[in-house]
ZAMARGU-4260 file (C-alpha; in steps of 0.2 Angstrom, whole numbers, plus 5000, padded with zeros to 4 digits):
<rodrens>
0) 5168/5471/4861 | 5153/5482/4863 | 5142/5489/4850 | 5135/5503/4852 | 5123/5516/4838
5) 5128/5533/4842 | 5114/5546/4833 | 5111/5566/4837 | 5097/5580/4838 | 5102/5595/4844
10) 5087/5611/4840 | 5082/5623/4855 | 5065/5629/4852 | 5058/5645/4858 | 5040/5641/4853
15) 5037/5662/4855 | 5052/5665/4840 | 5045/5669/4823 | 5054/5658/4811 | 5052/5638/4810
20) 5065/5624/4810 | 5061/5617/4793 | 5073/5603/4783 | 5083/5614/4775 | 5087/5620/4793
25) 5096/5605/4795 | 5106/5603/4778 | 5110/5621/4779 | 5126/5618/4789 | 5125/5638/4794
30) 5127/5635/4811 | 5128/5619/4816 | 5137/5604/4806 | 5125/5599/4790 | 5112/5584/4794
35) 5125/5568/4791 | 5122/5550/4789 | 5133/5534/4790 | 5151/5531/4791 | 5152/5551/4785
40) 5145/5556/4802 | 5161/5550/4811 | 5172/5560/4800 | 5163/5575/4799 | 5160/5577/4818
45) 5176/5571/4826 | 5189/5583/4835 | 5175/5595/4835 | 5170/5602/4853 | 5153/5596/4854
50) 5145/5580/4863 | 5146/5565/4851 | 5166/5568/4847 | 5169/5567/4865 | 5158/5550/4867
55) 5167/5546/4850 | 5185/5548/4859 | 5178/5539/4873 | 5173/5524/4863 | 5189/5521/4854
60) 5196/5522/4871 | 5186/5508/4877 | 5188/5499/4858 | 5170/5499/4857 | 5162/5498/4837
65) 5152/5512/4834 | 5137/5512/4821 | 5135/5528/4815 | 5116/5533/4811 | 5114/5550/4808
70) 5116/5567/4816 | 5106/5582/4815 | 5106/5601/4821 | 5098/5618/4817 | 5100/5634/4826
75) 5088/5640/4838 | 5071/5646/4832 | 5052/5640/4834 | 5044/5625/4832 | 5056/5610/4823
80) 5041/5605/4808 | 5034/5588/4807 | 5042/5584/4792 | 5059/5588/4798 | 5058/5579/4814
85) 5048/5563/4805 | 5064/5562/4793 | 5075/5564/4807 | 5068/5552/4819 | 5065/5538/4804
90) 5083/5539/4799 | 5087/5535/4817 | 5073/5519/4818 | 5075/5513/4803 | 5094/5512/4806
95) 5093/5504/4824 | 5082/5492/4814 | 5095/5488/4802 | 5111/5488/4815 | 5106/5469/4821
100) 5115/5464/4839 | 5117/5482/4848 | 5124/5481/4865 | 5119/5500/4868 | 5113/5517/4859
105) 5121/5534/4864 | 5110/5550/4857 | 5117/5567/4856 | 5103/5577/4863 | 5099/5596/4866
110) 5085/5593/4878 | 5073/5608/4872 | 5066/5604/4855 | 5050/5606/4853 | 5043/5598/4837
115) 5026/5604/4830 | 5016/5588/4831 | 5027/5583/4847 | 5030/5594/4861 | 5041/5583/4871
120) 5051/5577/4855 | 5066/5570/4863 | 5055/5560/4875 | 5044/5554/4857 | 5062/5551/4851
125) 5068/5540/4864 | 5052/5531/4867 | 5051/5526/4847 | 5069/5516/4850 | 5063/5510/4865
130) 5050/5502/4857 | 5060/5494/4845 | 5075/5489/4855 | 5064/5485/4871 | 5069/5488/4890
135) 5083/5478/4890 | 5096/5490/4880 | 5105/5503/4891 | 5102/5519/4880 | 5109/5535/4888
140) 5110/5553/4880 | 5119/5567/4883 | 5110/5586/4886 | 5111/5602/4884 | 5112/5610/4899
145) 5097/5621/4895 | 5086/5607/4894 | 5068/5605/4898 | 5070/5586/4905 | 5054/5577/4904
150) 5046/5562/4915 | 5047/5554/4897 | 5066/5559/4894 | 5070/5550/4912 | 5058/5534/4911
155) 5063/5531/4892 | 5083/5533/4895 | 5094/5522/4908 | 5105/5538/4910 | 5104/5557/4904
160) 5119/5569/4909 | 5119/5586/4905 | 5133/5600/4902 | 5141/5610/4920 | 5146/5624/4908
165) 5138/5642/4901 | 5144/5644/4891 | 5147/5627/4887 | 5165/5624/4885 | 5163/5606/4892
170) 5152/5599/4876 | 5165/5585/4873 | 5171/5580/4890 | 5149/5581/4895 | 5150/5566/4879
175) 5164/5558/4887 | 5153/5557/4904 | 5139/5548/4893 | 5152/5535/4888 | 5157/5533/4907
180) 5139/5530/4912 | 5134/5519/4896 | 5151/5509/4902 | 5143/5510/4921 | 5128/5502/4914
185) 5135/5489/4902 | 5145/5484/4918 | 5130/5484/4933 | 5120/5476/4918 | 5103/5485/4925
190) 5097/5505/4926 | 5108/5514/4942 | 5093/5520/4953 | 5090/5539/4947 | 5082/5552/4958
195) 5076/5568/4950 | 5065/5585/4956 | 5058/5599/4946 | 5063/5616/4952 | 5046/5627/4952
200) 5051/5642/4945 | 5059/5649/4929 | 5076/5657/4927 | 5081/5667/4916 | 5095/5665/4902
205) 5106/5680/4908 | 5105/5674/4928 | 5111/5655/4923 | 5131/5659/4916 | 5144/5647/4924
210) 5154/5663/4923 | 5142/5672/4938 | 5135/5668/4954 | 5124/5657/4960 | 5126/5645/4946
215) 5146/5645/4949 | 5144/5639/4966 | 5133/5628/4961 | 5141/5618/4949 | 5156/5619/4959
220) 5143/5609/4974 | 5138/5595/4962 | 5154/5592/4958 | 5160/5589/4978 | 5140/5580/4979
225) 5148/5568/4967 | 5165/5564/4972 | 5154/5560/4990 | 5140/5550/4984 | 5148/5539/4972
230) 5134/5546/4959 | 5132/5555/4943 | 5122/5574/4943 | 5114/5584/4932 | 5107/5602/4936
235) 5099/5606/4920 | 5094/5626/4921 | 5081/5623/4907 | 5074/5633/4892 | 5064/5647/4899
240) 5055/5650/4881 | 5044/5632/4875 | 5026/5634/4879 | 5021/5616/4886 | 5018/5608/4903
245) 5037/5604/4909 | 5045/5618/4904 | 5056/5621/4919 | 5074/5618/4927 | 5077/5598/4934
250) 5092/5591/4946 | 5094/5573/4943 | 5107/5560/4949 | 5111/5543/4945 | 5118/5529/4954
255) 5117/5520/4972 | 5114/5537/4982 | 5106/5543/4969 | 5093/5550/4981 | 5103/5560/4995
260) 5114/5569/4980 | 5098/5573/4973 | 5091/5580/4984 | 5104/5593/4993 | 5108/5601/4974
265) 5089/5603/4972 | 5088/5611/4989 | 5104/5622/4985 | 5096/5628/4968 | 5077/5630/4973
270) 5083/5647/4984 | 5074/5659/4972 | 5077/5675/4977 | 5098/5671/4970 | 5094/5669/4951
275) 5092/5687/4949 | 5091/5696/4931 | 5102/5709/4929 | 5100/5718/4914 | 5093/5736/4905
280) 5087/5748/4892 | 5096/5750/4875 | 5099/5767/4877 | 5102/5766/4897 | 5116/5750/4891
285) 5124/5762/4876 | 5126/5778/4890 | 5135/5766/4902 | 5145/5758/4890 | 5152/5774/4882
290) 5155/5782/4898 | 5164/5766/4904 | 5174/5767/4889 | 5180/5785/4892 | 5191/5778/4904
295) 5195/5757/4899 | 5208/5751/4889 | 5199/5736/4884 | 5182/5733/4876 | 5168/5738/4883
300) 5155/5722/4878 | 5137/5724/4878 | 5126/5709/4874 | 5111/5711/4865 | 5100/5696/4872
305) 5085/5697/4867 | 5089/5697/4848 | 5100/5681/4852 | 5100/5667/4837 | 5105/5656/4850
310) 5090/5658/4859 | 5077/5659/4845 | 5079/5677/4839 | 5085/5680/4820 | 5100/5692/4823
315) 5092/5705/4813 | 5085/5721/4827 | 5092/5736/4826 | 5086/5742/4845 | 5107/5743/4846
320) 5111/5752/4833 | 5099/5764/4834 | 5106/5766/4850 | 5123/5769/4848 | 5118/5779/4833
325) 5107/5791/4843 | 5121/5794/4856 | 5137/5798/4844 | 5146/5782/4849 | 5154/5781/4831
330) 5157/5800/4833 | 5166/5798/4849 | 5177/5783/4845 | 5176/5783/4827 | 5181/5766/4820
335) 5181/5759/4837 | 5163/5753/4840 | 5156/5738/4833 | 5140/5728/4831 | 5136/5710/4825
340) 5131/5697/4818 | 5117/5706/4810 | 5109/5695/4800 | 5104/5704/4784 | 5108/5693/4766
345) 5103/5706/4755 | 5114/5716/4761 | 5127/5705/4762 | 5123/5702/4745 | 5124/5719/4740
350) 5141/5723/4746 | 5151/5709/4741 | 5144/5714/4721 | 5148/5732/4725 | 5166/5728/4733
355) 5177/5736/4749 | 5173/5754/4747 | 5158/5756/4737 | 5146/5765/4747 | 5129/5759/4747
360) 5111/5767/4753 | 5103/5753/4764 | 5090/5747/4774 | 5099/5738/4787 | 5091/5726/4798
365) 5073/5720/4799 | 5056/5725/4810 | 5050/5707/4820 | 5037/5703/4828 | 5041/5704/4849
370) 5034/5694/4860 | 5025/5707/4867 | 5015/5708/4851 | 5025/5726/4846 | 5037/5724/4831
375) 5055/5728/4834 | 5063/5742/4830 | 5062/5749/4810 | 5078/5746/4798 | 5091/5759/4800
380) 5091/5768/4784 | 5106/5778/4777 | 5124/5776/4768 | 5135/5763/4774 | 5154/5763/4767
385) 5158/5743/4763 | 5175/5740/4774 | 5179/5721/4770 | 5169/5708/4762 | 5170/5690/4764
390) 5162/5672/4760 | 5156/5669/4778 | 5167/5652/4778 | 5174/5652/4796 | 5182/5639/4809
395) 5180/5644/4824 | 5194/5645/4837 | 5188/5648/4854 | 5183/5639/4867 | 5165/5634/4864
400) 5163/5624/4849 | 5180/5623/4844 | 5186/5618/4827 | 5168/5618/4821 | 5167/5629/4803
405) 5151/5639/4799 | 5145/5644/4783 | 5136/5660/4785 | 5135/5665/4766 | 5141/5684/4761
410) 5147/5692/4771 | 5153/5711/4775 | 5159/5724/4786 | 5147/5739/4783 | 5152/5757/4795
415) 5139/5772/4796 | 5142/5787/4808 | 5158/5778/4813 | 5151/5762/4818 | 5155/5747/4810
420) 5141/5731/4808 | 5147/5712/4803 | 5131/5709/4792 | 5131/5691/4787 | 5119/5678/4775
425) 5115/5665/4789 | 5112/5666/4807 | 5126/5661/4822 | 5127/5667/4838 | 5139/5678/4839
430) 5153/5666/4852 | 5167/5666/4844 | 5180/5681/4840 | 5183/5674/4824 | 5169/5678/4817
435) 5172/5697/4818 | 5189/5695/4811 | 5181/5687/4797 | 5176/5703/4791 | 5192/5713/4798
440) 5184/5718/4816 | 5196/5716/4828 | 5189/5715/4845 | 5203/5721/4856 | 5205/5735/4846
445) 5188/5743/4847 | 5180/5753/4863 | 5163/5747/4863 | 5157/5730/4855 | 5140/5726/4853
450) 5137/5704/4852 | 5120/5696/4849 | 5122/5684/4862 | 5112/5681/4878 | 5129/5671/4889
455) 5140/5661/4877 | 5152/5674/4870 | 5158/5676/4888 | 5170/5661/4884 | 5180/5670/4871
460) 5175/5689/4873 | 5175/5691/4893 | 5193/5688/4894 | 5197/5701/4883 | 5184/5716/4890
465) 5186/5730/4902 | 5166/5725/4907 | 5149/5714/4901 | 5133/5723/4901 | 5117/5715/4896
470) 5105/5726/4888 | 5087/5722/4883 | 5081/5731/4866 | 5066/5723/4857 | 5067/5708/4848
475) 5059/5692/4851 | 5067/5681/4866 | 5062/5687/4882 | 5075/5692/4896 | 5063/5689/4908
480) 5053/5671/4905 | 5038/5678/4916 | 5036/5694/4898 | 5030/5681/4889 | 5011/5676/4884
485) 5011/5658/4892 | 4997/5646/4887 | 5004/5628/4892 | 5012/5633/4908 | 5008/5623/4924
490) 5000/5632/4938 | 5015/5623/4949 | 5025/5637/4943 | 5028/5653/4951 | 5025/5667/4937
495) 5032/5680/4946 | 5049/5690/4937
</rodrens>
């Protein structure tokens, strides 16, 4: 019976973002499960949609033993600190250390964490447990699939697969396929041959849905690769936000014809001129989508992107609001337009002591520094009228991340002019209906809902709208990778939008 140490890292760094991934931003529990450690990891994680409970299932089913080490994850933002990823990363070697006779180790990776004293800290991660287990241990990892896969990540590992999904429904079964290729390699006994290419060009967040062409196609393409060559793809669409030297997309494969299946989904996906970026202006996004609404039964959705906490932004602009504010959306369908998460904890503060119905006079929202070097729109200033409060506890129920709760501190619907803001105490994307009805805002009933998301609240909200615009007001993810002030990028890639 094989035993095998499962541990997890999951951060996405935009190295451009203005707030830090400290410690606490992994004990927080906000938005991802709290750091865990030991037998608690197992319990805590399992039946939840994300990589290491679908490995998990996948073990039992093979009656492997698995040694929990630990499991860590923080929300998007800059630069994971020293000390959190030293603690992190000692936790994990000290344990394998301590596991004796390991037939295998399974990581839980994102693929895009960029650590302050390690640029490339999944590659350091994986290379510290090589070093201690030495070559002979199969140690495969599951990614995200906005990863910025590394010459380290692929010599270090004997597999990496990634998620086919964005939004990414498939986070379990993508776990499950890191327990078919562990059981591939405990089998063979060796590392599968594994051929991978580097696509020389960025692509933007907005251009890489699931949900869209090209990437539909595409995915549907590796899948058919697959099934033909007897190997295991990945098309990793990468992180087009960490300043260092491999930030870029990678198609890899593992297996006898590992080569061939390589190679035709990297000359499917380097076509540049398909990953086009479709978005605009605030105020260009708010006229469409209340002229749209004019005549829609169902929710017009406009995504605010570049103020995405699941892309490094702190959910806390006002470019939106300001918007709808300036053009009478509340006015025209009073009630009916909303806006969240907006990440504000005074305020949240303030209106559960004050209770549904007080009014209060606010500054909502916050000014940021851009990545152009401009600070984002001011705090809108006025009187809102507190509709519903709540603790922020919420489980979410759609399809990404399923079953996962989040903790996201006071929390409150707040409505000015008509318009109605889910103000909250801790950052989360917002990708989950759920999280509106925490605070009493029904999506199906409104005409116009704003979501500070960049692709992932597709999943649950896209089924339900009329239409999905994407609109750029400022805030401090770029929608266009080639806006942003570059220092570490190669010359090998092409810098035009």
């Amino acid at each position: 019976m094989a035993r095998i140490l499962i541990a997890g890292y999951q951060h996405e760094t935009n190295t451009f973002a203005p707030s830090l991934a400290d410690w606490a931003a992994f004990t927080r529990g906000d938005s991802f499960p709290a750091f865990v450690r030991g037998a608690a990891m197992v319990e805590q994680l399992a039946g939840i949609n994300i990589p290491v409970a679908g490995f998990i299932d996948y073990a039992r089913g093979q009656g492997w033993t698995l040694l929990p080490s630990c499991w860590a994850g923080a929300i998007p933002s800059s630069y994971v600190t020293t000390d959190a990823f030293e603690r992190i990363a000692a936790a994990m070697v000290d344990d394998v250390r301590k596991a004796g006779s390991l037939d295998g180790i399974y990581l839980d990776l994102h693929g895009a964490a960029v650590a302050e004293q390690a640029l490339d800290s999944e590659g350091e991660l994986l290379a510290r447990l090589r070093a201690v287990v030495g070559p002979g241990l199969p140690i495969v990892a599951s990614l995200d699939l906005h990863a910025n896969v590394t010459q380290r990540m692929l010599r270090e590992a004997d597999a990496l697969v990634a998620y086919r999904t964005y939004p990414h429904v498939d986070m379990a079964r993508t776990g499950a396929r890191a327990g078919e290729l562990m059981a591939r390699r405990l089998k063979v006994g060796r590392k599968e041959p594994m051929h991978a290419r580097r696509l020389p060009f960025l692509i933007p967040l907005n251009a890489q849905s699931t949900w869209t062409e090209p990437a539909r196609s595409l995915f549907e393409e590796l899948e058919v690769l697959d099934r033909e060559h007897g190997s295991v793809s990945s098309f990793c669409m990468g992180f087009p936000a960490s300043d260092f030297d491999e930030c870029a997309p990678m198609v890899w494969s593992h297996g006898a014809r590992a080569e061939s299946a390589a190679d035709a989904l990297f000359a499917r996906a380097a076509q540049r001129t398909q990953w086009q970026l479709d978005c605009q202006p605030a105020r260009d996004a708010v006229t469409q989508a209340l002229a749209l609404a004019e005549r829609s039964p169902k929710p017009i959705v406009i995504a605010d992107t570049q103020d995405n906490p699941g892309a490094g932004g702190d959910s806390n602009t006002t470019g939106l609001l300001h918007a709808l504010l300036a053009q009478g959306a509340g006015r025209k369908f009073p009630g009916r337009v909303a806006l969240g998460l907006l990440f504000d904890p005074a305020a949240g503060r303030a209106a559960l002591e004050a209770g549904v119905g007080a009014e209060l006079p606010l500054a909502l929202g916050t000014a940021v520094p851009t990545f152009t070097g401009e600070p984002s729109d001011p705090p809108v200033q006025g009187r809102f009228k507190v509709l519903a409060v709540a603790d922020g506890v919420c489980t979410l129920k759609g399809p990404m991340m399923t079953g996962l709760t989040v903790r996201l501190g006071p929390s409150a619907c707040l409505e000015i002019d008509g318009i109605r803001v889910a103000v909250v105490s801790g950052k989360k994307q917002l990708l989950d209906r759920e999280l509106l009805r925490m605070v009493g805002i029904h999506t199906e009933q409104m005409r116009v809902v704003v979501v500070k998301s960049s692709n992932h609240f597709r999943a649950d909200f896209q089924p339900h709208a009329s239409q999905v615009l994407i609109a750029k007001a400022a805030g401090p993810m770029a929608a266009d990778p080639a806006d942003l002030p570059w220092t570490r990028l190669p010359a090998s890639i092409d810098r035009r939008p």
